[in-house]
N, C-alpha and C positions, 0 to 999 in steps of 0.2 A: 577664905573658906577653902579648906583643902578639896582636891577633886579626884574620887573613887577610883576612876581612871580615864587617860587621856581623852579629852572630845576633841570633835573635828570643830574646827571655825566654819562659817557659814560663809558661802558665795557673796565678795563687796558688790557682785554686776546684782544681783536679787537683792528681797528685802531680810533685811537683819532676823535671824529664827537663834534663839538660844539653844543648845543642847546642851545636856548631861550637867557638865558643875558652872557652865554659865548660868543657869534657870536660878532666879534670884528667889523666890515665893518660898517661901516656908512649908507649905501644901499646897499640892496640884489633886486636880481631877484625869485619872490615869485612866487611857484607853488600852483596853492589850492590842497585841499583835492581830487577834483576830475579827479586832472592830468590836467589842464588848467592851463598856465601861466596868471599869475595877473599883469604884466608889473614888473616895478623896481619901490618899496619903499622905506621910510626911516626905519629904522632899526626898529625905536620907533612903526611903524604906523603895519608896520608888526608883531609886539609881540604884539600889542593892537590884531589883527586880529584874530593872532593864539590862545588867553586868548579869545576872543567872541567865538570861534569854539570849544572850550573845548580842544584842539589840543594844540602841541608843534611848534617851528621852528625850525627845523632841517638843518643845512646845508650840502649841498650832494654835492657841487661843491666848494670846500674852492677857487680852484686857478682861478678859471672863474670872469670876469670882466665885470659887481658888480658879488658877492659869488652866488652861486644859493641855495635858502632856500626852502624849503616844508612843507608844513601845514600836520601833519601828527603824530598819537599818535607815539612817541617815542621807546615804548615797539615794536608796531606791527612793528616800521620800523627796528627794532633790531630780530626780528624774521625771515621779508621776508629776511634781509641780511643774517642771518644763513641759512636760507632755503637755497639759492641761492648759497653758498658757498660749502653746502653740494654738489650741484648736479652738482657742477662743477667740485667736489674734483674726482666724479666717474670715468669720462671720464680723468683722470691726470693718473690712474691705466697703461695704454695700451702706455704713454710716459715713463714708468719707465722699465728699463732694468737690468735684471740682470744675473749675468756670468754664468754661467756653464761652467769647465775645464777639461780636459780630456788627453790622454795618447795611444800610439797604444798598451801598453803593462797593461791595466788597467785592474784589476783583476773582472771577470762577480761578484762577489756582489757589488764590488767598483760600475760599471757600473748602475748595479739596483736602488743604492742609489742614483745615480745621476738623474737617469731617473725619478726616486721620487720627488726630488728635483723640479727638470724643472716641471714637471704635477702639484705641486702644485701653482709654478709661475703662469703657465698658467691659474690654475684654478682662480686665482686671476685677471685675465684681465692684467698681464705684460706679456711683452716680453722677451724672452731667447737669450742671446749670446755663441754659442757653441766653445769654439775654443783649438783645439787640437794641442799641440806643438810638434816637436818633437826633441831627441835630442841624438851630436852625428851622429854615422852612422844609427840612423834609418832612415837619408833622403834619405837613397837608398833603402828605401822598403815604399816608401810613400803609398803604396794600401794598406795594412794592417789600416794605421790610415783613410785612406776611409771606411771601411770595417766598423770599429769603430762607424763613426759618420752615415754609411746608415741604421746601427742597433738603432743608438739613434735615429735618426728619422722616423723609422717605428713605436717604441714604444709611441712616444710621438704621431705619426699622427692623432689620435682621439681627439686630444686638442690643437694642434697650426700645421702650414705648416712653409714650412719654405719661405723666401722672395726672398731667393734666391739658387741657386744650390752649395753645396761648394767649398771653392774654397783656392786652395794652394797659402797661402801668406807670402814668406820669409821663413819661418819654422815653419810654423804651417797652420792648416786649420778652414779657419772662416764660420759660416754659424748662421742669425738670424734668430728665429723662433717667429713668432704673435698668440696669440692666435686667435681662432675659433669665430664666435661668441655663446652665451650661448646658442641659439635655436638650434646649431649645433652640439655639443661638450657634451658628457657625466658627469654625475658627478664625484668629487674625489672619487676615489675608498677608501680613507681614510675616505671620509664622511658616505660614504656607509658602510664600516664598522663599522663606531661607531652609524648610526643607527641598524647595522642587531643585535650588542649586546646590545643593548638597547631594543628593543623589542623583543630578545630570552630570558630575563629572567624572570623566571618563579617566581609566588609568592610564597612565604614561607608557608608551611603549618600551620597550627594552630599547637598549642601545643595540643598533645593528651598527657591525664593528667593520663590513662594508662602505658603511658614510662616517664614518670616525675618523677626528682627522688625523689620529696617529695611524690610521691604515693608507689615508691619501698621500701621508709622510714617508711612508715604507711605499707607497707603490713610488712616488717620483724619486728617490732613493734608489730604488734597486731599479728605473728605466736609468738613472745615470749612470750606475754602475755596469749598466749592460752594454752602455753604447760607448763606454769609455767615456765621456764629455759628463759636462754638469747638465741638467733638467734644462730644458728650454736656454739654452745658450745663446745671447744674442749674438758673439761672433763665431758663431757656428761655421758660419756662410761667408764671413772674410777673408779676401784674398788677400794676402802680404809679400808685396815684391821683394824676392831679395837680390 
């Protein structure tokens, strides 16, 4: 099938979108430029349409019955798709769950680092799954691994709650925590510290050409040259019988 004039190929990183003399259907259902449908043409009459508008045919509905096509520059509709994909991907953050594990006998920096861990989750818009196993006869002191996880979730409370109270399941105890939202919730303390070093350092002074050692070069230099002798001559002070 000849083609009316040049189409762009579509992006291999996105999903496959036919334009102009790729679109295979005989009749589409044509949207204009202005977001009005134009009824259903013949495929021809529709590429004649979109070449008068300086525009491509894009089809946006391959499985719909005729295809559903769009009069519409190619590029810009490859931009709104990115746009829109981005600002979907944001809200995907707060469905992503990740584990944190834990111990009734877990040593306070083990702890620390974990609670690190989870804040930085959170600071990301994910969700934390907290679940402490235990094992052995530590299920006869299950309040110790309470103890455990009421501490991790005091520390973390400025950045997620948790969804629900925890709770003993089989041998271990599970409890998810959401983050806050951003209006609510502090920032990483990690972030705050790579600004507070980032703005405590100080400039460099100038070189003062006083302590340089091409000036302590020139000052022992020119004490030799003044006194006749070389800089600190050790036989300065020798006497030589003749």
């Amino acid at each position: 099938m000849s083609r009316p004039f040049p189409s762009r190929s579509s992006s291999s990183s996105g999903p496959f979108v036919r334009v102009n003399g790729k679109i295979r259907a005989r009749e589409v259902r044509v949207i204009g430029t202005d977001g009005k449908q134009l009824g259903v043409l013949q495929l021809g009459d529709a590429l004649n349409m979109a070449r008068a508008a300086g525009v491509d045919l894009v089809e946006i509905a391959a499985n719909a019955t005729p295809p559903v096509c769009r009069l519409v520059d190619y590029g810009k509709y490859r931009y709104e798709q990115a746009k829109r994909d981005k600002e979907s991907k944001k809200h995907q953050h707060a469905n992503k769950v990740k584990e944190v594990q834990l111990s009734p006998k877990i040593d306070p920096h083990d702890l620390g680092v974990k609670i690190e861990h989870a804040i930085d989750f959170l600071s990301e818009d994910m969700k934390v799954k907290i679940t402490l196993k235990f094992r052995g006869r530590e299920m006869a002191h299950t309040e110790f691994g309470f103890q455990v996880i009421n501490k991790f979730l005091a520390e973390v409370a400025p950045f997620g709650h948790p969804d629900f109270q925890p709770k003993l399941i089989g041998r271990g105890i599970n409890v998810m925590i959401s983050p806050l939202p951003r209006t609510k919730r502090p920032r990483n303390p990690k972030q705050l510290e790579a600004g507070g070093h980032a703005s405590s350092e100080q400039p460099r002074p100038e070189n003062n050409h006083q302590n340089s050692p091409v000036h302590v070069e020139r000052s022992v230099n020119s004490f030799g040259k003044d006194s006749g002798n070389f800089a600190n001559n050790p036989f300065a002070q020798l006497e030589v019988n003749r």
